[in-house]
Chimera marker file (.cmm) of the C-alpha trace (Angstrom):
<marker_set name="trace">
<marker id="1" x="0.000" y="0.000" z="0.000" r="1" g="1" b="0" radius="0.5"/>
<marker id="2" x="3.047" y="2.570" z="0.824" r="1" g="1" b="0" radius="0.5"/>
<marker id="3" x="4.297" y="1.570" z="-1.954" r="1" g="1" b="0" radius="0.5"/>
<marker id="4" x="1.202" y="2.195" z="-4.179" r="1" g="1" b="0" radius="0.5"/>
<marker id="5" x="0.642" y="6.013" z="-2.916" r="1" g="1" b="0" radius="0.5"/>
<marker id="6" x="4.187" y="6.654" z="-3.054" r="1" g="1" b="0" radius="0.5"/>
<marker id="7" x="4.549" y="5.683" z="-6.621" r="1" g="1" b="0" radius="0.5"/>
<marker id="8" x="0.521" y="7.486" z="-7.665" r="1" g="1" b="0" radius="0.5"/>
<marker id="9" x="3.045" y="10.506" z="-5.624" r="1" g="1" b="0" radius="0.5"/>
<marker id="10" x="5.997" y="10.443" z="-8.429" r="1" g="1" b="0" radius="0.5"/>
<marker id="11" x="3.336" y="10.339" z="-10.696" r="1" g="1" b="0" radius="0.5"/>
<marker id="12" x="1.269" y="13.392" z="-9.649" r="1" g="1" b="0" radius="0.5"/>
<marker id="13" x="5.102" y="15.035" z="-9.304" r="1" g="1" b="0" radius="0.5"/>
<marker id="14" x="5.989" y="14.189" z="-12.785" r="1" g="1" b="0" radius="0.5"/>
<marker id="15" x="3.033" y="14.791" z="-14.477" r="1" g="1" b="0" radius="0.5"/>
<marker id="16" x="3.033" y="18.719" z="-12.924" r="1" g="1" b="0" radius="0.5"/>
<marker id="17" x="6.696" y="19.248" z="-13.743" r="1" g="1" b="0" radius="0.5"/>
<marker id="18" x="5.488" y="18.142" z="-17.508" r="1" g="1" b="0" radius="0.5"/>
<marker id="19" x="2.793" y="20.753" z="-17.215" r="1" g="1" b="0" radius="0.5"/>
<marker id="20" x="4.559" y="23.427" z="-15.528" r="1" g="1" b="0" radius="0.5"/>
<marker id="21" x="7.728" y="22.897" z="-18.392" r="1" g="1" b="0" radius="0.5"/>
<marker id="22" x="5.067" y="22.985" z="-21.395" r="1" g="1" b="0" radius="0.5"/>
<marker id="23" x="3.452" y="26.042" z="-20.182" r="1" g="1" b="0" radius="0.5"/>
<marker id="24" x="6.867" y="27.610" z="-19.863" r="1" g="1" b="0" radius="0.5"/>
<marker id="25" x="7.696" y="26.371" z="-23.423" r="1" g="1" b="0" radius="0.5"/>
<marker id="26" x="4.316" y="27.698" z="-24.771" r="1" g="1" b="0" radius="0.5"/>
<marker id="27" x="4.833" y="31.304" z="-22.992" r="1" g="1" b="0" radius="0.5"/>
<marker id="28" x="8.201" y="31.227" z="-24.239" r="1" g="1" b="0" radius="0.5"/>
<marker id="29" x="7.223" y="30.417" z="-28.003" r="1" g="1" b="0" radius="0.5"/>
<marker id="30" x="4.210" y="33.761" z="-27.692" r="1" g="1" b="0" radius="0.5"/>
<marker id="31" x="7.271" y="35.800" z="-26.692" r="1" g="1" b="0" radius="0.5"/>
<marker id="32" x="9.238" y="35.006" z="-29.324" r="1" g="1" b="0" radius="0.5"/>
<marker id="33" x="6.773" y="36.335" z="-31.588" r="1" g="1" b="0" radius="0.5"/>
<marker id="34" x="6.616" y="39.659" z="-30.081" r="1" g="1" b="0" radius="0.5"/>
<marker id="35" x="8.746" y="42.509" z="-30.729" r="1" g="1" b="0" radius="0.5"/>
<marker id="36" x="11.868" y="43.235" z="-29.183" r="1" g="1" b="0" radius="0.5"/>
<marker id="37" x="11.684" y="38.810" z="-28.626" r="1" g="1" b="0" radius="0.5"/>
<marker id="38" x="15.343" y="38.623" z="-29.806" r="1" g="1" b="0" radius="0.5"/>
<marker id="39" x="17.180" y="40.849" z="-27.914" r="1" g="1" b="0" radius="0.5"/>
<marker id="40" x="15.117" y="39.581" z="-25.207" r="1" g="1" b="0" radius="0.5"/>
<marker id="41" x="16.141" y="35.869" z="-26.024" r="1" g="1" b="0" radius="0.5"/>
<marker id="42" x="19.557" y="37.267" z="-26.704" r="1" g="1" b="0" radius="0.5"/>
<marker id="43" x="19.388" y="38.457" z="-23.130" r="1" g="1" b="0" radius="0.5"/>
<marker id="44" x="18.519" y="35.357" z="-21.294" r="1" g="1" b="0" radius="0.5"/>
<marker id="45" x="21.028" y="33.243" z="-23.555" r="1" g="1" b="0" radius="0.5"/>
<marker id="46" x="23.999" y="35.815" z="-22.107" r="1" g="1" b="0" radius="0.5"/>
<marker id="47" x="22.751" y="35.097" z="-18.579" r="1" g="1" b="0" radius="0.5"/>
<marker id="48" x="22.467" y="31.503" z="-18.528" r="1" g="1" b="0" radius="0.5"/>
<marker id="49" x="25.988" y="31.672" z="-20.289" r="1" g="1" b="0" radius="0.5"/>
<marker id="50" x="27.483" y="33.961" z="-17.159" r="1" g="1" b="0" radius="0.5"/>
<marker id="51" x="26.092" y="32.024" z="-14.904" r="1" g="1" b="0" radius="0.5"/>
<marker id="52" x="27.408" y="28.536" z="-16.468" r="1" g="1" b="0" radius="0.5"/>
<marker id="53" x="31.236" y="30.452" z="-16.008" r="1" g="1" b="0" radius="0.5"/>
<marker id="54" x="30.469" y="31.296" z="-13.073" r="1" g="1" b="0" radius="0.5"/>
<marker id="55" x="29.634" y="28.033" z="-11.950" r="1" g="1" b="0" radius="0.5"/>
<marker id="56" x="32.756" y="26.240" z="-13.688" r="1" g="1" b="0" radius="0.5"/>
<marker id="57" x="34.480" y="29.337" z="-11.829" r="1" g="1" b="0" radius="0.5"/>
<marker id="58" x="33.971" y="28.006" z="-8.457" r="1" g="1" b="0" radius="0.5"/>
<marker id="59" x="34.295" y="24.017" z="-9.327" r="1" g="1" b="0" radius="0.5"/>
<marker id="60" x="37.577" y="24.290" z="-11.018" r="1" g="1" b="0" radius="0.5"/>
<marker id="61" x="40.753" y="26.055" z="-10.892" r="1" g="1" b="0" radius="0.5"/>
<marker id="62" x="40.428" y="25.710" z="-14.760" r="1" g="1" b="0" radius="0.5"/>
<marker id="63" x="39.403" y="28.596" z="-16.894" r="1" g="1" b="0" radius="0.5"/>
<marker id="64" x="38.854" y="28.154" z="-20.487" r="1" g="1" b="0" radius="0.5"/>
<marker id="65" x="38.124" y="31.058" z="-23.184" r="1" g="1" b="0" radius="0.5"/>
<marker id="66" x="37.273" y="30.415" z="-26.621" r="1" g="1" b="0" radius="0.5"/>
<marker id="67" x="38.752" y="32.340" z="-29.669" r="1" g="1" b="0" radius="0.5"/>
<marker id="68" x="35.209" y="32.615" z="-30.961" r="1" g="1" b="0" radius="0.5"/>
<marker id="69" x="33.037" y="34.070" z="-27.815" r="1" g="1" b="0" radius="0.5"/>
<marker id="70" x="30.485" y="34.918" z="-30.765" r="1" g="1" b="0" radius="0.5"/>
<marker id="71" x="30.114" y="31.139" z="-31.319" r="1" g="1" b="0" radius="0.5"/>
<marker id="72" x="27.393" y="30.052" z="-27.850" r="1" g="1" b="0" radius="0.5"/>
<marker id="73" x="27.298" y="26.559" z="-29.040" r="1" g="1" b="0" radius="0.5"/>
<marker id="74" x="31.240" y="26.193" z="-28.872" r="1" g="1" b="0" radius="0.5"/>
<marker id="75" x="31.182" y="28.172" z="-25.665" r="1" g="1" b="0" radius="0.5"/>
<marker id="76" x="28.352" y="25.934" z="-24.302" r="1" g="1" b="0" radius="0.5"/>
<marker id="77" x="29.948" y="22.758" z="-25.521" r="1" g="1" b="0" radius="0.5"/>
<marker id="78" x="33.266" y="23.837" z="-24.190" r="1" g="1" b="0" radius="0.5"/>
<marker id="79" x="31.779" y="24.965" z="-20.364" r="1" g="1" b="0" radius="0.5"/>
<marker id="80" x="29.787" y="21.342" z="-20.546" r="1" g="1" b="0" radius="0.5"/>
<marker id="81" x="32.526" y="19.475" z="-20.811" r="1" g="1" b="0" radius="0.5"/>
<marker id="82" x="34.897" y="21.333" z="-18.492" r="1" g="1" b="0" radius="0.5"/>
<marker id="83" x="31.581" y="20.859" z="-15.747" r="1" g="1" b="0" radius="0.5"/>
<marker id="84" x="31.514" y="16.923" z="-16.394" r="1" g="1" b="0" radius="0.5"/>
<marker id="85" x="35.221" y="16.676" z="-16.078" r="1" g="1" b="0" radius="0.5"/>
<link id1="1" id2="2" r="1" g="1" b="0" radius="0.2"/>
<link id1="2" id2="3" r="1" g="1" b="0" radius="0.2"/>
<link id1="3" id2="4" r="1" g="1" b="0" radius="0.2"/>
<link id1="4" id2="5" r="1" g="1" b="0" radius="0.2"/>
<link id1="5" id2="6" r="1" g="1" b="0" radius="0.2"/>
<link id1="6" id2="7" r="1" g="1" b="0" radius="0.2"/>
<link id1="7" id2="8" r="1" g="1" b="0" radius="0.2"/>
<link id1="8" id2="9" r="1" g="1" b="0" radius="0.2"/>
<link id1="9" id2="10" r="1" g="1" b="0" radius="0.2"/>
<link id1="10" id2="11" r="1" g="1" b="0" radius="0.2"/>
<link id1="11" id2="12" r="1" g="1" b="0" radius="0.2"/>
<link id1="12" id2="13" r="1" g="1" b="0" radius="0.2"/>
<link id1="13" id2="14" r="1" g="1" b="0" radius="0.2"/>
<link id1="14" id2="15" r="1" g="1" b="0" radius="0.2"/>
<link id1="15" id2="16" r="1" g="1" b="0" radius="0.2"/>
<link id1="16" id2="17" r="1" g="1" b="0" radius="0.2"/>
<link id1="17" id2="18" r="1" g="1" b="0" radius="0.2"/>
<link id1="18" id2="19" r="1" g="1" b="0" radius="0.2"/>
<link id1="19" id2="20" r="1" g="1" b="0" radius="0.2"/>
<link id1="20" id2="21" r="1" g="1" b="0" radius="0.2"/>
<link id1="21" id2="22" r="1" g="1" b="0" radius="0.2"/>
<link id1="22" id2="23" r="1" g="1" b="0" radius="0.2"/>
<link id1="23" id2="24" r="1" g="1" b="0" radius="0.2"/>
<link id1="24" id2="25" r="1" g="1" b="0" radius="0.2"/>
<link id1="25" id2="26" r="1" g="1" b="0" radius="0.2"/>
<link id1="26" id2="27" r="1" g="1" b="0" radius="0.2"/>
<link id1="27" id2="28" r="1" g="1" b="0" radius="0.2"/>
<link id1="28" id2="29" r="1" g="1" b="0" radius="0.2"/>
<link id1="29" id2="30" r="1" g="1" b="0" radius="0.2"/>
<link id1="30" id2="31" r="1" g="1" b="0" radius="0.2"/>
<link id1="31" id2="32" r="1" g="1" b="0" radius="0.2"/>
<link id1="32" id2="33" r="1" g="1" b="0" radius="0.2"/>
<link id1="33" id2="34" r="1" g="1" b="0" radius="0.2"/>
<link id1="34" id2="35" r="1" g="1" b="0" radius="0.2"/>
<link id1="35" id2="36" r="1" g="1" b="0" radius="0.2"/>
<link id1="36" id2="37" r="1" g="1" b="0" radius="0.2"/>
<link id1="37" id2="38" r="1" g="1" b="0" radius="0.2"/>
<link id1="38" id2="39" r="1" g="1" b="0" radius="0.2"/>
<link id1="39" id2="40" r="1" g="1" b="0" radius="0.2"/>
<link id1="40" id2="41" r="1" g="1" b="0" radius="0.2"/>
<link id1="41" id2="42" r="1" g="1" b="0" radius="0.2"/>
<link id1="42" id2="43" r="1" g="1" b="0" radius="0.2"/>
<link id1="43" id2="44" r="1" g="1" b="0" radius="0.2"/>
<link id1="44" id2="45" r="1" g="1" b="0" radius="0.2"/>
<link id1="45" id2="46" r="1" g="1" b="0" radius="0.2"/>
<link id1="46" id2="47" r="1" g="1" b="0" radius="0.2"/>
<link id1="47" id2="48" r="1" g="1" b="0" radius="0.2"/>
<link id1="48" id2="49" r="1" g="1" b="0" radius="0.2"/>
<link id1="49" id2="50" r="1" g="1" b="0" radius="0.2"/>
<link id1="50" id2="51" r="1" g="1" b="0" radius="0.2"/>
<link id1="51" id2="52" r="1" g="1" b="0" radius="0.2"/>
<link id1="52" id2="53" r="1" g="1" b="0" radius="0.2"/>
<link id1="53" id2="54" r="1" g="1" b="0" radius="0.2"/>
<link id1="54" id2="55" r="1" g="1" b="0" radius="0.2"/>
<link id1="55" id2="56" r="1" g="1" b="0" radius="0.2"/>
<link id1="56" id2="57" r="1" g="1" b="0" radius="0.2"/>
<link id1="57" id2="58" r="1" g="1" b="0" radius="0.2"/>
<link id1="58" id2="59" r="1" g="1" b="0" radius="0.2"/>
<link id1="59" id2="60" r="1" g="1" b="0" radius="0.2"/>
<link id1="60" id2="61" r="1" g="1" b="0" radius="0.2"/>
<link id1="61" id2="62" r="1" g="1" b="0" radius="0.2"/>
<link id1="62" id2="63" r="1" g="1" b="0" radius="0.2"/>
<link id1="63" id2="64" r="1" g="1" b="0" radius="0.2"/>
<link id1="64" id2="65" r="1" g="1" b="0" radius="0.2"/>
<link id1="65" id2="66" r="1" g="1" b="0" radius="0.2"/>
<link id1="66" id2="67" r="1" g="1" b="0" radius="0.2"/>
<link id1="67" id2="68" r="1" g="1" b="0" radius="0.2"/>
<link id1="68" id2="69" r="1" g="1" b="0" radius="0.2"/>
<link id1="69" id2="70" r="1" g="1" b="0" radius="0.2"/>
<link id1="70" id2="71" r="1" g="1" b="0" radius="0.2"/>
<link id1="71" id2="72" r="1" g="1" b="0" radius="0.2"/>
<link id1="72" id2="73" r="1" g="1" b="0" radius="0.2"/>
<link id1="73" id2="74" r="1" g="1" b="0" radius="0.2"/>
<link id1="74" id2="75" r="1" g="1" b="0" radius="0.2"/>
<link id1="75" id2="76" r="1" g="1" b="0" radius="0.2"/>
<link id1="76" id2="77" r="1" g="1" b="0" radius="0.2"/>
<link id1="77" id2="78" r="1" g="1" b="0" radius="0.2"/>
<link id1="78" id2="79" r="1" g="1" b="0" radius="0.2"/>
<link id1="79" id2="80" r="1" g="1" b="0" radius="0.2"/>
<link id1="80" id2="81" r="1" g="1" b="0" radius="0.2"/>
<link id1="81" id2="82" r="1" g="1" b="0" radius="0.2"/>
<link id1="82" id2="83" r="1" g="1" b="0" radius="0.2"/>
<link id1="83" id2="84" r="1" g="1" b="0" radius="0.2"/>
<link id1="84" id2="85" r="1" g="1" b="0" radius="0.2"/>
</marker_set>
């Protein structure tokens, strides 16, 4: 019986992450469509990508730049694989 309501739990849990990350993706997709959307995307990319240094920052005594800091997927590539090392 534990067992039964703990597992109908996860379920309830995973089914309202699903819903909350859909909404966010369907919000997300009406912004883009707006004006001004991609500086604003721009914007939130440049964030996430400070605060991805900044984490590597203070896991590793490793810092690494790319020649290309245009290039986010290199940069993003590059910071993921310095965080799983």
């Amino acid at each position: 019986v534990k067992a039964t309501v703990e597992a109908q739990g996860e379920v309830a849990v995973i089914e309202m992450r699903a819903t909350a990350q859909a909404n966010a993706i369907r919000t997300i997709a009406e912004s883009l469509s707006s004006s001004h959307a991609e500086e604003a995307a721009k914007l939130a990319v440049a964030r996430e990508y400070i605060a991805m240094y900044s984490d590597i920052g203070q896991k590793s005594n490793t810092m690494i730049f790319s020649d290309r800091p245009a290039d986010v997927n290199a940069l993003l590539a590059q910071a993921s694989t310095v965080v799983k090392a």
